[in-house]
N, C-alpha and C positions, 0 to 999 in steps of 0.2 A: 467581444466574447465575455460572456458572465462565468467566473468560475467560484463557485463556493466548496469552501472547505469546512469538513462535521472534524472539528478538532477534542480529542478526547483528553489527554491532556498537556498539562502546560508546557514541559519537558519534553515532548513529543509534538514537535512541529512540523508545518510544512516545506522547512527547508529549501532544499531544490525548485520544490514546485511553486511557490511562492517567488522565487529568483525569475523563474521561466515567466511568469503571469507579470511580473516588472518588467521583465526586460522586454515583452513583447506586446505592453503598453495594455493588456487587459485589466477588468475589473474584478476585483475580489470582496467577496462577504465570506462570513466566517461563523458558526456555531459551537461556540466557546464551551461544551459542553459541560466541561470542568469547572466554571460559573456558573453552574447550574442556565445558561444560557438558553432559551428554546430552539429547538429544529423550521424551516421552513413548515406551513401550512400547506402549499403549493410549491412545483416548479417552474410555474410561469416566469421568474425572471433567470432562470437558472441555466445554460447553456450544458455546462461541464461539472456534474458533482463528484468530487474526490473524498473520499471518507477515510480519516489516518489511523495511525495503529495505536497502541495504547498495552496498557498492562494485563489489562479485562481479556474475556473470552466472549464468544454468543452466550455461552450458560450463562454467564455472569447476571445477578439476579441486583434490582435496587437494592434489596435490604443489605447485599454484598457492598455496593455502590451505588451509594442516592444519584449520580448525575450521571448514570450511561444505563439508557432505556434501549436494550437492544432491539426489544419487537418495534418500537417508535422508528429509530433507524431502519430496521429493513421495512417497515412500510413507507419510508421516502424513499429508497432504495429502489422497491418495485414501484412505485410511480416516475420516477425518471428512468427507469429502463421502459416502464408503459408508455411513455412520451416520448419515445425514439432520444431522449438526451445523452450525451457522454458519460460514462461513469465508470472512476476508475478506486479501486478501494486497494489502501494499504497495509497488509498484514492486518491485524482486526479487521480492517475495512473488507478486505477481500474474503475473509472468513464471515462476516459481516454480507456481504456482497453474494456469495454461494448460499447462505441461509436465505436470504431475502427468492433467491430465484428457485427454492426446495430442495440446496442440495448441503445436508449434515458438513458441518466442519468434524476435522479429527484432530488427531496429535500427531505431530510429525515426530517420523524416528530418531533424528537428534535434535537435539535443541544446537540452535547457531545464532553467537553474536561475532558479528567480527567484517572483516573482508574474505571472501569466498567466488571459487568464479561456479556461474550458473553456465549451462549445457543445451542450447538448445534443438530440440527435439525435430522430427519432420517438417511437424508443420510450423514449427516458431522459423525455421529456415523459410520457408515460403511466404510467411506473413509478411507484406512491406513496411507494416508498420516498425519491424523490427532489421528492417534493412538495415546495415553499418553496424548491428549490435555482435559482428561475426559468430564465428562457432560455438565461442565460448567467449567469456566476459565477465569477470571479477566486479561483485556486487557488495553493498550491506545488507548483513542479515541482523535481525534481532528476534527471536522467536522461538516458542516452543509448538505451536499450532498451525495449521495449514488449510486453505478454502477445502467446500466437498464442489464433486463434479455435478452438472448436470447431465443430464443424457447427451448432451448436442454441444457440453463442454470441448474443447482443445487445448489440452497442455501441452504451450511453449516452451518452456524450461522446466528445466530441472536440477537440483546439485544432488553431491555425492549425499546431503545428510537431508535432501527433503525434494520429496517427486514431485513437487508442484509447486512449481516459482512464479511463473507466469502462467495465467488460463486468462482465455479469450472464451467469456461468454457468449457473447455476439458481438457482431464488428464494431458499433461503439461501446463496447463494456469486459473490462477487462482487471482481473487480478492482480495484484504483485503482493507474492508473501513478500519478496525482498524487499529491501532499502533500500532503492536506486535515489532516493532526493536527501539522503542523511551528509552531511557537510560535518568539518569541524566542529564547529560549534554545537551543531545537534547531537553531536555523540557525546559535547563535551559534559550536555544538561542531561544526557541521558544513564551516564556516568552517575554522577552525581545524584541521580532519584536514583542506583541500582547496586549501589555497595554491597548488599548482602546478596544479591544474587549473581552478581560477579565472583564475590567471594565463594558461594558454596559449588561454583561451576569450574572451581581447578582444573579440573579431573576430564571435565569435557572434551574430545577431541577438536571439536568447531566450535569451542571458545576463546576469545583472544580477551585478557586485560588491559587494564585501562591504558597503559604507555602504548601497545601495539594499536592498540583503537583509535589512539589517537595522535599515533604514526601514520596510518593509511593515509594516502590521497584518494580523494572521492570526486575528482574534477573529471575523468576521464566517464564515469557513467553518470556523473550530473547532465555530459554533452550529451550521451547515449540518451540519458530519459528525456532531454530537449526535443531531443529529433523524434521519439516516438509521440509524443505530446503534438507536436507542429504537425505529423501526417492523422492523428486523429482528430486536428481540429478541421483538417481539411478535408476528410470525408463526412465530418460532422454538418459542415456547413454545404455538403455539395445535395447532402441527404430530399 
């Protein structure tokens, strides 16, 4: 399995999903885009693209940020959903991910950083891929923004501060506003690039600071995102 990740910036890594792609002896490429790095041309080598989250928005314009081309992204975006490929986008990505297939991103009603549990909905219960993730399931969040639906969208989840946690575009292509791959460490850089926005979110109800953020254990939904990962490489590959 080829899995490439469009990483936006340096503080915002692949974490978990990067752990999962070692441990289960795949191959990874990367699009540093933060280096000013370029995107794939093609997905001919690309089985699984995962697209990370980042600071930006869809709006987010170059002269805002010279090295995040959002229309570039979702036009490889819409060619690996066009090539039946895996494609799972994280917060930007997934906002990212919804634009590329015609459907507006918004602003979610709260902003959430922290650990929070998500809810899942009808069909997130019926979905196998999220078999073992039970009713409910305490995740990271970091965000103020959310995917748009498309017509033929299903949202999986949901939490009390953002109705769309998980959307299932089509059966290999799927959203997570949340942080299911964020680990110690990743919170700890994330920290660290986000002092003033820590700081002016006291007042937040689903915001946690830095000592509780990096109190959480993130081991029990790192397994959680393993096993959704492992049954989408297996319908990828049956396709």
């Amino acid at each position: 399995m080829k899995i490439h990740f469009v990483v936006h910036e340096a503080f915002e890594s692949p974490g978990a999903y990067e752990a999962w792609v070692k441990a289960r002896g795949y191959e990874a490429s990367y699009s540093r885009v933060y280096e000013h790095r370029a995107l794939p041309g093609n997905v001919d080598n690309i089985d699984l693209l995962v697209i990370l989250g980042g600071p930006q928005s869809p709006a987010t314009t170059q002269q805002e940020c010279s090295h995040f081309d959002a229309a570039a992204e979702c036009a490889l975006i819409a060619k690996a959903v066009k090539a039946q490929k895996a494609v799972v986008g994280v917060c930007l990505g997934a906002q990212l991910l919804g634009e590329a297939l015609g459907a507006r991103f918004g602003h979610s009603p709260e902003k959430e950083i922290g650990k929070y549990p998500i809810t899942l909905t009808a069909a997130g219960k019926t979905c196998d891929k999220l078999a073992g993730f039970g009713d409910v399931l305490d995740v990271g969040h970091w965000h103020n923004d959310m995917p748009g639906l498309t017509d033929t969208a299903k949202v999986l989840a949901y939490s009390e501060g953002c109705p769309r946690q998980i959307v299932e575009y089509g059966p290999l292509v799927y959203g997570f506003q949340c942080h299911m791959e964020l680990t110690r460490d990743v919170v700890g850089s994330l920290i660290a690039a986000s002092e003033s926005e820590l700081a002016a979110a006291t007042d937040r109800r689903f915001v946690q600071q830095s000592a509780a953020l990096l109190a959480n254990d993130y081991d029990e939904m790192n397994q959680k995102l393993f096993g959704f990962l492992d049954k989408l490489v297996a319908d990828y590959t049956l396709q």
